[in-house]
C-alpha positions in Angstrom: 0.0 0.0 0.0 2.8 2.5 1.0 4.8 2.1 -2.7 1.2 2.4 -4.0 0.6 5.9 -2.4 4.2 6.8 -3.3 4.0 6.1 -7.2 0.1 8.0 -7.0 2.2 10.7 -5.5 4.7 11.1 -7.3 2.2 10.8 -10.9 0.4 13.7 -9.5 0.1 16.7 -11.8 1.6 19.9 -11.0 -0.3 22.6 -11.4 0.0 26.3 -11.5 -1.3 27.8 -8.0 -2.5 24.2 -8.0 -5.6 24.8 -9.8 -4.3 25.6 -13.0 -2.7 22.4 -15.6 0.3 23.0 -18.3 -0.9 19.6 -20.1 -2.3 20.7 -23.9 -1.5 24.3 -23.4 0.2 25.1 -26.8 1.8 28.0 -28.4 1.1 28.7 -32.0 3.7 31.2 -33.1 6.6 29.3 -34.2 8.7 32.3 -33.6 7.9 31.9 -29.7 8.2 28.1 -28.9 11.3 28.3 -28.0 10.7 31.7 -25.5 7.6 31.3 -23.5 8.5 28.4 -21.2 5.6 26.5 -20.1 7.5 24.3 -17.4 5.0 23.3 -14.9 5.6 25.3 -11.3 3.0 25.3 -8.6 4.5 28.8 -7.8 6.0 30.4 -10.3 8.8 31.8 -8.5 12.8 31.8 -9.2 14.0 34.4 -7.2 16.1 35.8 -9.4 18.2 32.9 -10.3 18.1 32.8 -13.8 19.3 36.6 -13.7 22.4 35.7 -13.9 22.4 33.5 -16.8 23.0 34.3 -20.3 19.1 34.5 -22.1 17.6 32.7 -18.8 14.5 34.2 -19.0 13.9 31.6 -21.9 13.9 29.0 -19.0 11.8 31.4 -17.1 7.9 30.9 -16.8 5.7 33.1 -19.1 3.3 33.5 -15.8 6.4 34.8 -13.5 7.5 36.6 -16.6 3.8 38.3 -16.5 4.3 39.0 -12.5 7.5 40.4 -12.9 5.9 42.6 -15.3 2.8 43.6 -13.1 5.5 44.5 -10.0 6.4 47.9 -12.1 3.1 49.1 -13.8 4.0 53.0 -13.5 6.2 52.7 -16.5 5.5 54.3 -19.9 7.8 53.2 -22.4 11.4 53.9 -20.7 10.3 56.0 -18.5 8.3 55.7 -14.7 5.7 58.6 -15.2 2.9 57.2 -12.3 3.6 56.0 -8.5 3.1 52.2 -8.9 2.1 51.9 -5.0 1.4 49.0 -3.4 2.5 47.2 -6.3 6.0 48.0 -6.3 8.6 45.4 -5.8 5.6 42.9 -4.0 6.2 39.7 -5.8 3.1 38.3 -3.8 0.8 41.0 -4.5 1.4 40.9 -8.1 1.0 37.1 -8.0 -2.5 37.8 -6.0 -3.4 39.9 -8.5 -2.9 37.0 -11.5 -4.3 34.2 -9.8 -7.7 36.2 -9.3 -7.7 37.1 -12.9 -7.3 33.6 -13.6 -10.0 32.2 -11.1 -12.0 35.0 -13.2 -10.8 33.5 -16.6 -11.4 29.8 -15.8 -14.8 30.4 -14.9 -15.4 31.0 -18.3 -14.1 27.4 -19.1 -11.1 28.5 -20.3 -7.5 27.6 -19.7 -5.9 30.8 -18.2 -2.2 29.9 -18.7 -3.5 29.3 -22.3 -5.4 32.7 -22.6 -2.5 34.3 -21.7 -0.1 32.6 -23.7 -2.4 33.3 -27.0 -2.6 36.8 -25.7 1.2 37.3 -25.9 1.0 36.4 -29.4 -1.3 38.3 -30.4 0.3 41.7 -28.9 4.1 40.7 -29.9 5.0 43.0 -33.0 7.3 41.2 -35.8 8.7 44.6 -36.5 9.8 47.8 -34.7 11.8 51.4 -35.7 15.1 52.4 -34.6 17.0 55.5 -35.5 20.2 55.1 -36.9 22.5 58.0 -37.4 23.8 58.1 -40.9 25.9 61.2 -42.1 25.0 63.3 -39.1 21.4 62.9 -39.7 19.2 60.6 -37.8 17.1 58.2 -40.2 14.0 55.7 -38.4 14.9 52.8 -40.2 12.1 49.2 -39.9 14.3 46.0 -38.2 12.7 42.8 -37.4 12.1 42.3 -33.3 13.7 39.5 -31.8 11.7 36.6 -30.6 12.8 37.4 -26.6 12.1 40.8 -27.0 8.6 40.5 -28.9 7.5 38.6 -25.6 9.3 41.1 -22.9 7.3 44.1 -25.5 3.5 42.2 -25.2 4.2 41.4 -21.3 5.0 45.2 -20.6 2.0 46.3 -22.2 -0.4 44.6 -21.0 0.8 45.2 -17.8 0.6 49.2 -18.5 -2.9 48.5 -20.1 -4.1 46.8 -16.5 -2.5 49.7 -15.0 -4.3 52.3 -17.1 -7.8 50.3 -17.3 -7.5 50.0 -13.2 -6.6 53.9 -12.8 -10.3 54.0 -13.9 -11.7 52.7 -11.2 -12.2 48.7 -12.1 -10.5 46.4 -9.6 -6.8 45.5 -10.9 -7.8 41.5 -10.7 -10.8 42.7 -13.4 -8.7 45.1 -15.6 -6.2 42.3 -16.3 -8.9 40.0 -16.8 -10.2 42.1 -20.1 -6.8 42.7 -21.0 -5.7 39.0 -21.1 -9.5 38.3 -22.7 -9.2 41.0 -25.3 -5.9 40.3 -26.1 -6.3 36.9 -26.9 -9.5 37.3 -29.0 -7.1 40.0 -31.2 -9.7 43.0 -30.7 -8.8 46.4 -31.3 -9.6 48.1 -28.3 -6.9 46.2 -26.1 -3.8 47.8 -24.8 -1.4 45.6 -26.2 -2.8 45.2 -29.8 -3.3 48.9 -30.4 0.5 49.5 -29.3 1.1 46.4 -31.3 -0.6 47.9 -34.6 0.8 51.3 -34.7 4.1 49.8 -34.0 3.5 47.8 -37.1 2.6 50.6 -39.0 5.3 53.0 -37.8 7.8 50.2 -38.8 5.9 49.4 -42.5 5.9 53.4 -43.1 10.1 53.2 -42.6 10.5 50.6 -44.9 
């Protein structure tokens, strides 16, 4: 009986926040598969050590990736325009904050970790501007986005889109619950897909 119960525990399935299951989650974008890790972690915390390894936030999960993210909402762009308050630097606030969106998303009888992951996609641009400075003159010039950066890009925007959406008045847990939502359905009117299309646009008008 006792090697029974260990081999039934030792099959059981880990599961994000234990409620959440990896198992047929899949991403799409074959640009991606190799970046959005989608090792299974009860609690999707590293602490930091990865940081010190060369691209190891490939090995880091997409949902601490998202957390991360969420811990530093006052930023626009490159620069930290708002107070981020309570959510600054609180690893286990932010994390509160995703597993309620989540308990909000699987209601719906969806697979949040999947939402999410199709809601990355979605927002990642293929293409971006940078200035180059040719003959003392600076020139926007279109370059493709690399596949690590196209992640960190979607991830930081809809992480300032919950920020925005929440500085309306709507619960934090709710805002990035329409944001995820949105995101993955591809609408217009979320966050990360408007910044996504007129980055698109600003890079197809530089060509």
């Amino acid at each position: 009986m006792e090697k029974e119960s260990v081999e039934l525990k030792n099959e059981k399935e880990i599961k994000l926040f234990d409620k959440y299951s990896f198992i047929d989650v899949v991403v799409n974008d074959p640009g991606l598969k190799n970046i959005i890790s989608l090792k299974p972690f009860i609690v999707p915390k590293t602490s930091g050590r990865l940081s010190q390894q060369r691209l190891g936030r490939e090995r880091m999960s997409i949902v601490e990736r998202l957390i991360t993210h969420l811990m530093i909402p006052g930023h626009k762009g490159k620069k930290h325009l708002r107070t981020s308050k309570l959510m600054s630097g609180r690893f286990y606030t932010a994390s509160n904050l995703v597993n309620n969106a989540f308990d909000r998303i699987s209601k719906d009888g969806l697979n949040p970790i999947q939402v999410l992951v199709k809601a990355v996609e979605n927002s990642a641009p293929r293409e971006e501007v940078m200035t180059l400075l040719i003959g003392g003159q600076r020139i926007a010039k279109q370059v493709d986005t690399a596949p690590i950066r196209r992640v960190d890009l979607a991830l930081r925007w809809i992480a300032e889109g919950t920020y925005q959406l929440s500085a309306t008045g709507k619960k934090a847990d709710q805002a990035l619950y329409e944001i995820l939502e949105q995101s993955a359905k591809n609408q217009d009117i979320a966050f990360p897909i408007s910044k996504k299309i007129d980055t698109e646009r600003q890079a197809s008008s530089s060509r």
